[in-house]
BAPADO-333437 format. One line per field, with one value per residue (C-alpha): residue number from 1; residue in one letter; x, y, z. Coordinates in pm, 1 decimal. Example, Ala and Ser with C-alpha at 12.3 -4.5 7.8 and 13.67 -1.06 7.14 Angstrom:
# BAPADO-333437
k <- [1/2]
r <- [A/S]
x <- [1230.0/1367.0]
y <- [-450.0/-106.0]
z <- [780.0/714.0]
***
This chain:
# BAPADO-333437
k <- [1/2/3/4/5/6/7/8/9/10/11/12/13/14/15/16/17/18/19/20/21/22/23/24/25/26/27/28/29/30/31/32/33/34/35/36/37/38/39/40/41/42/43/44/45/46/47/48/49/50/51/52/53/54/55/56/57/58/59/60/61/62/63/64/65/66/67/68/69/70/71/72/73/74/75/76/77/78/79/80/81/82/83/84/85/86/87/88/89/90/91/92/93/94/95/96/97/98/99/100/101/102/103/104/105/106/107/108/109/110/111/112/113/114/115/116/117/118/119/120/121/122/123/124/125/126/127/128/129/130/131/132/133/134/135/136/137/138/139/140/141/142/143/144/145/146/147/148/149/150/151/152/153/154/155/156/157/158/159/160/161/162/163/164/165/166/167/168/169/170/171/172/173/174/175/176/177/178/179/180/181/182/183/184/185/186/187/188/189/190/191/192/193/194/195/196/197/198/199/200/201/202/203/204/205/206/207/208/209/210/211/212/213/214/215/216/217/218/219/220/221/222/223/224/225/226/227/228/229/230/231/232/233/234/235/236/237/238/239/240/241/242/243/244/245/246/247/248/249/250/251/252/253/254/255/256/257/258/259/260/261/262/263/264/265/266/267/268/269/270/271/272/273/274/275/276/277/278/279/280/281/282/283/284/285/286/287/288/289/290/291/292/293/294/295/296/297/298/299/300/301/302/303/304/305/306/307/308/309/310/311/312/313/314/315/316/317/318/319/320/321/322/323/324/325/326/327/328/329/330/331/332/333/334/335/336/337/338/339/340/341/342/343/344/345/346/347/348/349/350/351/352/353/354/355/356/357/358/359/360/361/362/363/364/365/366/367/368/369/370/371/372/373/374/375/376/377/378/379/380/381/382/383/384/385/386/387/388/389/390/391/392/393/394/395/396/397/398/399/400/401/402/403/404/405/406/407/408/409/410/411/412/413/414/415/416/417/418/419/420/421/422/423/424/425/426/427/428/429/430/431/432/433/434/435/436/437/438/439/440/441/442/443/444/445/446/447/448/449/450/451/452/453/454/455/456/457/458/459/460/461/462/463/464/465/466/467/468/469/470/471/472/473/474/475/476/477/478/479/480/481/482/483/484/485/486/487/488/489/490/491/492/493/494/495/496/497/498/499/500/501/502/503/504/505/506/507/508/509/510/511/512/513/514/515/516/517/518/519]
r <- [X/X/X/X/X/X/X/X/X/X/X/X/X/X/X/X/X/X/X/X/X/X/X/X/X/X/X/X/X/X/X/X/X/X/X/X/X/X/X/X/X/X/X/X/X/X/X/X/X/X/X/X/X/X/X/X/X/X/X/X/X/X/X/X/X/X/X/X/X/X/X/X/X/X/X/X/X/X/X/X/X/X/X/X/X/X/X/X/X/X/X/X/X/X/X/X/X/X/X/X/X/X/X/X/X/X/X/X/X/X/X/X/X/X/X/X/X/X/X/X/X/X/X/X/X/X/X/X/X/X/X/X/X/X/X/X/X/X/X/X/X/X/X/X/X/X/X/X/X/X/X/X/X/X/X/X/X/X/X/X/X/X/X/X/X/X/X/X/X/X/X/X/X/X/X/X/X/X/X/X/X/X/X/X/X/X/X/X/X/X/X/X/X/X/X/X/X/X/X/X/X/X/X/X/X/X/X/X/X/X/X/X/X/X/X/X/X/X/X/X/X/X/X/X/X/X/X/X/X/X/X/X/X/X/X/X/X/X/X/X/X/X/X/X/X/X/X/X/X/X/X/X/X/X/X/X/X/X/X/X/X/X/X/X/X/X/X/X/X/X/X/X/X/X/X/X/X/X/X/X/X/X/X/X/X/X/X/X/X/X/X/X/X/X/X/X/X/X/X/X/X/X/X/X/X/X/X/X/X/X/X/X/X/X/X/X/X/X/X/X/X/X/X/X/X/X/X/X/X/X/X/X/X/X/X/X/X/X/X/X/X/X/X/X/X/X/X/X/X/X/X/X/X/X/X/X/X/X/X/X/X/X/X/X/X/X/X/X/X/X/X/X/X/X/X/X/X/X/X/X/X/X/X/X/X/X/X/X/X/X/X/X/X/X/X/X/X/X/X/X/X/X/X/X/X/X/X/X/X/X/X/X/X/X/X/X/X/X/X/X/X/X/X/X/X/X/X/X/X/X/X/X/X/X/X/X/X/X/X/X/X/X/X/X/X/X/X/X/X/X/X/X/X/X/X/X/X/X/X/X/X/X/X/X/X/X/X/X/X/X/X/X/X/X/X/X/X/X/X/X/X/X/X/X/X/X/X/X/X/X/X/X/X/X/X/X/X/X/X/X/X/X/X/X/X/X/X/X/X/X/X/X/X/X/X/X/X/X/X]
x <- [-5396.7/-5186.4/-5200.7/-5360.5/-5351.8/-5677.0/-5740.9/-5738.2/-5961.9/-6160.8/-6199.6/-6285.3/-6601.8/-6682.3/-6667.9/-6858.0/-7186.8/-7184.2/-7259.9/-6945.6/-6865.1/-6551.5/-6408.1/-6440.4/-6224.7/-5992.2/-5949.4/-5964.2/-5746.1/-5519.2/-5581.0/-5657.5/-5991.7/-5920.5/-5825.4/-6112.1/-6344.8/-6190.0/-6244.6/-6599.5/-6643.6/-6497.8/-6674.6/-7049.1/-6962.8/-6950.5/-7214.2/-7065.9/-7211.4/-7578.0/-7539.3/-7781.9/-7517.0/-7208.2/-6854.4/-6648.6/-6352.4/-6023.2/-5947.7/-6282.2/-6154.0/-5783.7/-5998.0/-6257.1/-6098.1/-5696.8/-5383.2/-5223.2/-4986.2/-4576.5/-4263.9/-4084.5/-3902.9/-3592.2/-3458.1/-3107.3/-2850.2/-2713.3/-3044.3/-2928.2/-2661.8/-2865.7/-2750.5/-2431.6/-2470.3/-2672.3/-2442.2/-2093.6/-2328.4/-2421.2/-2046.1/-1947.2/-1794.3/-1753.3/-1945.2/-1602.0/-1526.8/-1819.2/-1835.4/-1448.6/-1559.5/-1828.8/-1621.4/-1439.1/-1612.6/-1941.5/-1834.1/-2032.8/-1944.2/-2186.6/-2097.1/-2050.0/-2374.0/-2569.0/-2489.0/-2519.1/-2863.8/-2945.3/-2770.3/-2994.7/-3308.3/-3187.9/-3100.6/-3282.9/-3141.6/-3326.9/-3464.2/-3348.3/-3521.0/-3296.4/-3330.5/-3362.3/-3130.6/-3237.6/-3003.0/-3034.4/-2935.7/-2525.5/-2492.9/-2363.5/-2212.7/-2116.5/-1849.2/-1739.5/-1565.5/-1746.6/-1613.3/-1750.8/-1584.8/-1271.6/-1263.9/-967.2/-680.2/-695.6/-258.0/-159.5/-452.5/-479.8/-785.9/-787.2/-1039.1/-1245.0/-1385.8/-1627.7/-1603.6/-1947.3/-2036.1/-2376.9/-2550.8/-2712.0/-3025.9/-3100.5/-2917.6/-2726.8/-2404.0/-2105.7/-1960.8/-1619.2/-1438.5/-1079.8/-879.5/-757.0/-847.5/-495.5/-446.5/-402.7/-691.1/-920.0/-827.2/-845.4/-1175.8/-1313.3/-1149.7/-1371.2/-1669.8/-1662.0/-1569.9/-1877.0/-2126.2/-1977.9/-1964.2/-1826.9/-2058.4/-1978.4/-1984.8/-1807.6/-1948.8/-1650.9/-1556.1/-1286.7/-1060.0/-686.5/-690.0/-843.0/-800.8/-449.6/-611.9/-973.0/-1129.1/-1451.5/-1391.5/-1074.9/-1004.8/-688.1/-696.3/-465.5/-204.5/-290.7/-664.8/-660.2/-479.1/-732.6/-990.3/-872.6/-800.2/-1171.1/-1334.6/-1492.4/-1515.4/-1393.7/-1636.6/-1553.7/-1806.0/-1775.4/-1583.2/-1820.7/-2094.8/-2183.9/-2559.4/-2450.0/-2381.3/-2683.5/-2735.3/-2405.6/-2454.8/-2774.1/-2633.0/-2305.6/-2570.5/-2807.5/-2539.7/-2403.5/-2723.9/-2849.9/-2536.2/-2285.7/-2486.5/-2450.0/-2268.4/-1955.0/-1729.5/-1426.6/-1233.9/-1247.2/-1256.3/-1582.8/-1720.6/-1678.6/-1825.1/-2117.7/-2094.5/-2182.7/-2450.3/-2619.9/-2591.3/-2783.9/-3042.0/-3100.7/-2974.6/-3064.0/-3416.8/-3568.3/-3811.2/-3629.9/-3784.1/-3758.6/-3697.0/-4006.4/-3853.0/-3571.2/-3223.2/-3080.4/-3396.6/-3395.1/-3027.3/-3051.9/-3398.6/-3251.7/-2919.8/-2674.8/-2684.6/-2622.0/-2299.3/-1976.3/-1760.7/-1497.2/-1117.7/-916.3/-688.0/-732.5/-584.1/-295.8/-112.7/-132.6/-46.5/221.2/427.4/708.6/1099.2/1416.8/1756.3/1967.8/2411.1/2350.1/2169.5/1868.9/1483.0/1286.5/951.5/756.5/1032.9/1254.4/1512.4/1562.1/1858.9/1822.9/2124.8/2390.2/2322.4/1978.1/2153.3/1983.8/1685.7/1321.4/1148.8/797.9/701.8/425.3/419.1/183.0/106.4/407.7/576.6/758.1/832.8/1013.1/980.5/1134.7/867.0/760.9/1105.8/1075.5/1400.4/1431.9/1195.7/1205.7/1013.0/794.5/956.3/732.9/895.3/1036.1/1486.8/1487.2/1697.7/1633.5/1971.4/2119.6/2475.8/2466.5/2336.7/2648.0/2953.4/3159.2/3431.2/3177.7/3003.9/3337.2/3417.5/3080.0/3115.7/3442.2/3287.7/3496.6/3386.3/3380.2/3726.4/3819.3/3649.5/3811.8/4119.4/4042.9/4037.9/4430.4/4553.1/4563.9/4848.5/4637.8/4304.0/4549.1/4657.3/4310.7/4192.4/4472.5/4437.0/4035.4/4039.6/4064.0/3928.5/3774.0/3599.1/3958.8/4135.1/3889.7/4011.4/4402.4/4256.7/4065.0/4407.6/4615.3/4356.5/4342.3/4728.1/4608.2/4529.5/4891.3/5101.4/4847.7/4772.2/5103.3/5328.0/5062.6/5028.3/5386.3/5418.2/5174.3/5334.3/5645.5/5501.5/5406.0/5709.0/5828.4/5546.0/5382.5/5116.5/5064.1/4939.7/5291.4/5531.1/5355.0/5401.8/5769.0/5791.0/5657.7/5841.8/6186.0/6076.8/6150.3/5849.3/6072.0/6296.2/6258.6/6198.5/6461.4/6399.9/6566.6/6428.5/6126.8/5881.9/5824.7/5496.7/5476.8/5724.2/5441.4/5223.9/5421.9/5527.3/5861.2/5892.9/6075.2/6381.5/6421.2/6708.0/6720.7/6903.1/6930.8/6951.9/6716.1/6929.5/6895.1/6551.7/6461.3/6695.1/6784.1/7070.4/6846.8/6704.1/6989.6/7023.4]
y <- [60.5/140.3/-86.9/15.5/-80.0/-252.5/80.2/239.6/26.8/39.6/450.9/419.8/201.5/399.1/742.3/569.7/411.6/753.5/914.5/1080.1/1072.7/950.3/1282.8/1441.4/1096.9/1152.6/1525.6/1442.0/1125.9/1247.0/891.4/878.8/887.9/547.3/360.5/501.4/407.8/62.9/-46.8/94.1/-152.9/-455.0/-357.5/-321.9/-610.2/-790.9/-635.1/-389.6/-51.9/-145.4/100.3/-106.0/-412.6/-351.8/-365.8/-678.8/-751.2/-661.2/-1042.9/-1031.4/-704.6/-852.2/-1155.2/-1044.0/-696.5/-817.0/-822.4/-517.9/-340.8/-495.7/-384.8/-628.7/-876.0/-1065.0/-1404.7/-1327.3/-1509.0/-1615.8/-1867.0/-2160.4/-2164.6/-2096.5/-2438.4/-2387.8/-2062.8/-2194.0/-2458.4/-2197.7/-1972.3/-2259.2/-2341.0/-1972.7/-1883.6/-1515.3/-1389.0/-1284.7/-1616.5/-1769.4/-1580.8/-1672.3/-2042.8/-1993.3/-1845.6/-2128.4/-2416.1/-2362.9/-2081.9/-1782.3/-1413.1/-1255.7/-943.8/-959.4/-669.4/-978.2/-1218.1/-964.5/-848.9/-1297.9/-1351.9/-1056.7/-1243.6/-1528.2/-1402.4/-1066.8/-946.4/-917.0/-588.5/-455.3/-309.8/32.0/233.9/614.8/770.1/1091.1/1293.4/1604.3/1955.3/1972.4/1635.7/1520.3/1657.8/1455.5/1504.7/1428.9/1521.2/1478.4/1567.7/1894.6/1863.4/2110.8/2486.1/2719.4/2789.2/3155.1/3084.8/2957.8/3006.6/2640.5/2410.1/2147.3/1860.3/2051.7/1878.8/1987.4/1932.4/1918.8/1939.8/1874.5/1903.9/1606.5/1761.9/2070.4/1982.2/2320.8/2228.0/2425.0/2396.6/2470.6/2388.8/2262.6/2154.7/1835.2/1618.5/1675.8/1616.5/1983.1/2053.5/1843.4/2011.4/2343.0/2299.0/2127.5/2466.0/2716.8/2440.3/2516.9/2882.6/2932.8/2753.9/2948.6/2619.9/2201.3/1882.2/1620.2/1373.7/1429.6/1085.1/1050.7/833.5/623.5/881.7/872.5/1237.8/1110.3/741.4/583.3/193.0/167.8/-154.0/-268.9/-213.9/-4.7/200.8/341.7/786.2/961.7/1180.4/1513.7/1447.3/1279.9/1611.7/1836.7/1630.8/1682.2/2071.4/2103.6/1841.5/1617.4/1260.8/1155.2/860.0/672.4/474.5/70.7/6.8/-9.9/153.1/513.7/496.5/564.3/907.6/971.3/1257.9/1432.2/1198.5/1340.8/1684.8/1647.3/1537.4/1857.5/2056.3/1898.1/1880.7/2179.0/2471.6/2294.4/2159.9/2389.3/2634.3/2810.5/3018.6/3250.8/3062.3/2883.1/3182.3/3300.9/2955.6/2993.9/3321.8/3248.8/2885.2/3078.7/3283.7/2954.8/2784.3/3049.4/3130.7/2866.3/2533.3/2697.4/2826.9/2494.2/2332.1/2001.2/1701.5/1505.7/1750.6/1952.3/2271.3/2525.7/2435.5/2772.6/2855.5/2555.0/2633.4/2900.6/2833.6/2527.1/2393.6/2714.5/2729.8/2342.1/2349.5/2298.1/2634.2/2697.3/2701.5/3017.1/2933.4/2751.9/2420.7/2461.4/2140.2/2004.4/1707.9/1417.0/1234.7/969.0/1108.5/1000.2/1197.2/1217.7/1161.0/1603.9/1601.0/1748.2/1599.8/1679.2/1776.4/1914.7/1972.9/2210.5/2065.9/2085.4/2038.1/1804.4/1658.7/1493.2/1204.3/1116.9/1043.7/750.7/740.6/772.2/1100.3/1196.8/1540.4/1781.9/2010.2/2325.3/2617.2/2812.2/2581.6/2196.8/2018.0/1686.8/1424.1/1085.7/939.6/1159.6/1371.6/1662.2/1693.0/2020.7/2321.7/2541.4/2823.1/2606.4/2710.7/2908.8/2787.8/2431.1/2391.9/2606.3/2505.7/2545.4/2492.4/2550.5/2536.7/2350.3/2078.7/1942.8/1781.0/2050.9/2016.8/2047.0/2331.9/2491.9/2429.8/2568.5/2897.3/2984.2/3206.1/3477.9/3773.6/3536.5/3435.8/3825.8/3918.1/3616.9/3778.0/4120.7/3973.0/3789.8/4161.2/4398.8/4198.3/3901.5/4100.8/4215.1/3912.0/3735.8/4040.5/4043.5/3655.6/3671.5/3950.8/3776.7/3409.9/3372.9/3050.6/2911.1/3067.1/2999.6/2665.4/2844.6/3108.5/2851.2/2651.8/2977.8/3046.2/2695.8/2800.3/3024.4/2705.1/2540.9/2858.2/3101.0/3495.8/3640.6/3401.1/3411.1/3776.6/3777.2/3522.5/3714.4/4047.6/3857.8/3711.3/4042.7/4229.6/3991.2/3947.0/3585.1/3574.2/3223.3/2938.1/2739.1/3070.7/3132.3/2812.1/2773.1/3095.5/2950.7/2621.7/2848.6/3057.7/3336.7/3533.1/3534.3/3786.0/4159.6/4266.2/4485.0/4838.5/5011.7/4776.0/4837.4/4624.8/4376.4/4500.2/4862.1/4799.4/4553.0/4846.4/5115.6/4896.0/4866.6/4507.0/4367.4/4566.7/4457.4/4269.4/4058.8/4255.9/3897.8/3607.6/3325.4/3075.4/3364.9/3404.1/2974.1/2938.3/2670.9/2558.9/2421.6/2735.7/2906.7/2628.2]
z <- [-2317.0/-2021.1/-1687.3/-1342.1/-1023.5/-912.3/-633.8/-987.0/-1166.6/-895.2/-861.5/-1272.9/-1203.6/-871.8/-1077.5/-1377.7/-1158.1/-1032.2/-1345.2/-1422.3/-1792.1/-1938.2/-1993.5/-1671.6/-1499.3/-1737.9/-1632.1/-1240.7/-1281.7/-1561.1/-1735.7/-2088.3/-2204.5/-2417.3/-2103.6/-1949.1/-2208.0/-2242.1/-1908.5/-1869.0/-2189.5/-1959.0/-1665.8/-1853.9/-2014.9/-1650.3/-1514.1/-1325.0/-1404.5/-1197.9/-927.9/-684.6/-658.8/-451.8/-623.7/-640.5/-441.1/-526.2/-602.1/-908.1/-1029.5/-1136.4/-1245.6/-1474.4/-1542.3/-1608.7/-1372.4/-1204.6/-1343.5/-1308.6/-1445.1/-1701.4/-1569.2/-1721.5/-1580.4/-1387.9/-1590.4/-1298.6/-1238.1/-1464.2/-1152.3/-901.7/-692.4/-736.8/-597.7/-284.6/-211.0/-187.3/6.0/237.4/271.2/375.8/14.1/-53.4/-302.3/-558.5/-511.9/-622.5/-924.2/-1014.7/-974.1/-1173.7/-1482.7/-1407.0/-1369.7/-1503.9/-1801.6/-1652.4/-1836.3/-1619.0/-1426.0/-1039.1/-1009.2/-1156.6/-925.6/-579.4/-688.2/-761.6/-401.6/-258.9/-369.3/-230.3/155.4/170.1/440.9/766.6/878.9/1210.9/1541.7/1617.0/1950.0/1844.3/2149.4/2271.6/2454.5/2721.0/2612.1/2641.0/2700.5/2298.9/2000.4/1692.3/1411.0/1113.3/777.4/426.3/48.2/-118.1/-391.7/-528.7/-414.2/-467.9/-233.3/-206.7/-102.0/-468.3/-648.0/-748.8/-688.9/-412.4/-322.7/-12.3/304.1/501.1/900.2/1086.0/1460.4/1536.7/1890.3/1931.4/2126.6/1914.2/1636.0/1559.1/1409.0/1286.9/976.5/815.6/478.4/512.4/225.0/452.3/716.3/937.2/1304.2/1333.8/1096.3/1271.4/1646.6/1495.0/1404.5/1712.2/1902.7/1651.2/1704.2/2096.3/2012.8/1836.9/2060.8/2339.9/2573.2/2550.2/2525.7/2789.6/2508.1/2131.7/1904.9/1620.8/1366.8/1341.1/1135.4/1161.9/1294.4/1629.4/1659.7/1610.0/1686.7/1659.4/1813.1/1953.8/2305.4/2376.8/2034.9/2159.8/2104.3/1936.3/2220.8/2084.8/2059.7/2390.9/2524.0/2346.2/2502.9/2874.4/2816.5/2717.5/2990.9/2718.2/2676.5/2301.6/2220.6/1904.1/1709.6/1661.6/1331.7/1048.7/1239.9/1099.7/1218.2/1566.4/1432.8/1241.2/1297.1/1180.7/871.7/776.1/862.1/666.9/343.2/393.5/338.7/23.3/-96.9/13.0/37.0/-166.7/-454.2/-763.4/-584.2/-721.5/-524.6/-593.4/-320.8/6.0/220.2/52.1/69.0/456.3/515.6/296.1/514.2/823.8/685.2/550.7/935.2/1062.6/820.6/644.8/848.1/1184.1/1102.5/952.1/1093.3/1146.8/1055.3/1349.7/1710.5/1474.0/1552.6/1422.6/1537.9/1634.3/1830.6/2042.4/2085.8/2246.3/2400.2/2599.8/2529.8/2524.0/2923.3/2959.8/2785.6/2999.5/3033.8/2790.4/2947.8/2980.1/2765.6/2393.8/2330.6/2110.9/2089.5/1699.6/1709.0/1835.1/1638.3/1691.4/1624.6/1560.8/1673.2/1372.4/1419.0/1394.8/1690.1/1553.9/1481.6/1142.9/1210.6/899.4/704.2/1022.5/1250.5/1637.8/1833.9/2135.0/2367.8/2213.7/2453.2/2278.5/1929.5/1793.3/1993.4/1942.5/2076.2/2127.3/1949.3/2131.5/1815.6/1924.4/1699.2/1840.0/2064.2/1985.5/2289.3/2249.0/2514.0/2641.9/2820.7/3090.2/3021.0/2862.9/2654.8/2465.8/2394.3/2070.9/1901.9/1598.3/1280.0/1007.4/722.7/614.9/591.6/968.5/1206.1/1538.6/1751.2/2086.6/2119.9/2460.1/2247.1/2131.6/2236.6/2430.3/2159.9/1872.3/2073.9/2064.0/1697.9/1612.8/1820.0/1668.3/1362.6/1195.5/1382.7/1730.5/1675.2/1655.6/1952.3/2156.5/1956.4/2142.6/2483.6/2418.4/2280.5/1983.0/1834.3/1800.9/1713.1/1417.4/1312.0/1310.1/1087.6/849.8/787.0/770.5/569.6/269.9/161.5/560.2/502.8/377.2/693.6/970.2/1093.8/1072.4/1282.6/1553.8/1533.3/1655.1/1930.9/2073.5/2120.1/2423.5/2642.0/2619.7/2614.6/2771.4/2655.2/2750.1/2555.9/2237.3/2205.1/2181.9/1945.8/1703.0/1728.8/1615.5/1344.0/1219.9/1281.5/993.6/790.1/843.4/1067.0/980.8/1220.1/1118.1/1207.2/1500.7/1637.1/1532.4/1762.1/2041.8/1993.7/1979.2/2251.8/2022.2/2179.2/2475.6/2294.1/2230.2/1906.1/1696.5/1775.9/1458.4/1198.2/995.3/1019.2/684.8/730.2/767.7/424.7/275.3/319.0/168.8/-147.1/-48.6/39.6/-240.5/-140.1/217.9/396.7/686.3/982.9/1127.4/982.1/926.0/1174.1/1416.2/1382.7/1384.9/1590.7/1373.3/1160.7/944.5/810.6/673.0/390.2]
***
């Protein structure tokens, strides 16, 4: 025979003095027609079924008629300790280390869910008075992220744990939704922008958890903001109000909305990617989450919306906010910063120090305090490099400057002889030649253009327009002196494939001016 409660034992005897035969109270009550029968048995059997007396208490009923119903109930194995147990409680013992000293001292093998739910019974904790806070139309939103479990990146086609970031408007309690695959600093500004963007308007007041996306230190009192959410903050005239640590209650009601929709869009659902997941997202905000009747304002989200809270919302600025986020940076010996995998060139005179990074969707700015450094163009793609010549050391500036095809218009500007010597020696093996080539046009600044050009179309008249023969030239002051008019040229020879049989008209001493030479 199955238990009851006494309210059911009771409705069996009512039903029974009141004629009702077995079989109908077992149709109505959906009890079995043996327990029914049984306990009209008991209850004739204590006099019971005379209609003119009034029914026993509640108290008779468990007496004469048996107990109420209770579940089974097994002795916690953690009772034959129980003051043991009491007395570490009592002396401020945590509860992992009670049950260590317990395998160790007293032999326990119980599991630590045993002794929580035996330290539960013990101190049941205390129930709390809350203060439901209701707030004016525009005055709060809150936020938050929650797990949805893995969707598909549509941009590699693999599958990534998904997030879901929720705004909720405190008063009517329309929220916007949108599924991230991470819970970035420039994820989590990005969607606070499309938040405001779709309500059309700013809350004075955004209620946040303690995520490291918006608070870098969070304490009781002062939780100290991250710079770019602070920024974001001030661009949108809001006031970024973190929660208490360990306090999510005091953003209930982005909690409860974050759970509807993982119970309620995301539960069971399967989608071709994340892209699909949001559009469908938006269609479920408005038809579904925004037309409920919600269980506590007792009216449908969207409607009140727009009914009483769209106009109270603060304007929306001209511009959006586009900063991502800020990070700490060091300036490498190169003169450059890494941010996200691209480098940028600041001054020289920073090397070694510490920089502040303003990284915006299309903009870096890098900072020393309240001095803004250097400004580049973000990169799109991580190994850029995002340098300005004026960067660098003046020497290394120069060094740098001094490609091929700059060294042969610098060439150009000396004269044709030394444009034609810079292309015959870069026109083969250039990255081999390049520093000869720098090294003959740094010659300009002791000798000048006059004396170099000279020097160059000397050093092709006879075939070596080396860095070494042009400076022997200019160390002779051979440039000084004409050039032979009724010899051919070594290299007009070169050219025509008659080189091998040329002769000197003058010989090497003359040339060097040099005894040396001739041996």
């Amino acid at each position: 025979m199955e238990r009851l409660q006494v309210k059911q034992i009771r409705d069996i005897v009512y039903r029974l003095r009141q004629g009702q035969s077995e079989r109908q109270i077992a149709r109505d009550t959906g009890m079995s027609r043996v327990t029914i029968h049984k306990y009209y048995c008991m209850a004739l059997d204590q006099g019971y079924m005379d209609g003119e007396e009034e029914l026993p208490t509640d108290r008779e009923l468990v007496a004469k008629l048996g107990p109420t119903f209770s579940p089974p109930w097994m002795e916690s194995t953690v009772a034959p300790h129980g003051e043991v147990v009491e007395k570490l409680l009592a002396e401020g013992v945590e509860m992992v280390a009670i049950l260590s000293r317990l395998r160790e001292d007293h032999g326990y093998r119980g599991s630590y869910s045993s002794l929580r739910r035996f330290v539960a019974k013990l101190r049941p904790p205390k129930a709390e008075a809350r203060v439901r806070v209701h707030t004016r139309p525009g005055e709060e939103a809150q936020v938050d992220f929650g797990s949805v479990g893995p969707l598909v990146d549509p941009a590699t086609g693999r599958v990534r744990p998904s997030y879901a970031f929720v705004m909720t408007l405190s008063f009517s309690r329309h929220q916007y939704c949108e599924l991230v695959f991470d819970q970035k600093v420039a994820t989590w500004i990005a969607c606070h922008r499309h938040a405001f963007e779709s309500f059309g308007g700013v809350p004075r007041k955004v209620v946040l958890d303690n995520l490291k996306a918006a608070v870098i230190e969070a304490n009781l009192h002062d939780p100290v903001l991250g710079e770019a959410y602070r920024r974001m903050a001030q661009h949108y005239g809001f006031i970024a109000s973190p929660n208490r640590p360990g306090t999510p209650e005091h953003k209930g009601k982005v909690e409860s909305g974050v759970h509807y929709l993982k119970r309620n869009f995301a539960a069971g659902q399967q989608f071709t990617d994340i892209n699909v997941a949001n559009e469908r997202l938006a269609v479920w905000v408005k038809e579904v989450a925004g037309a409920r009747k919600h269980g506590t304002t007792g009216k449908a989200p969207l409607a009140l919306f727009y009914d009483k809270e769209w106009e109270a919302l603060g304007p929306l600025p001209s511009q959006p906010f586009s900063l991502c986020e800020v990070r700490r940076v060091k300036v490498h010996p190169d003169c450059h910063v890494v941010v996200d995998g691209s480098f940028y060139s600041v001054p020289y005179r920073h090397v070694g120090e510490r920089l502040e990074a303003y990284v915006g969707e299309r903009v870096v700015e890098l900072f020393q305090g309240v001095e803004l450094v250097s400004t580049h163009e973000r990169a799109r793609h991580k190994g850029e490099w995002k340098t300005r010549r004026e960067h660098y050391p003046a020497q290394k500036a120069a060094y740098l400057e001094r490609t091929p095809e700059r060294c042969i218009e610098i060439a150009r500007t000396i004269g044709p002889k030394t444009a034609e010597t810079m292309e015959q020696l870069l026109s083969e093996r250039p990255l081999d030649r390049i520093r000869s080539v720098q090294a003959i046009l740094r010659l300009r600044e002791s000798v000048g253009d006059e004396r170099l050009e000279a020097a160059c179309a000397r050093a092709l008249y006879y075939g070596d327009p080396r860095y070494r023969r042009i400076k022997e030239i200019l160390n002779a002051a051979l440039d000084r002196e004409a050039l032979p008019a009724d010899v051919v040229p070594f290299a007009s020879l070169a050219q025509r494939g008659e080189a091998r049989s040329f002769t000197f008209a003058r010989s090497a001493s003359e040339f060097f001016g040099c005894e040396e030479a001739s041996r």
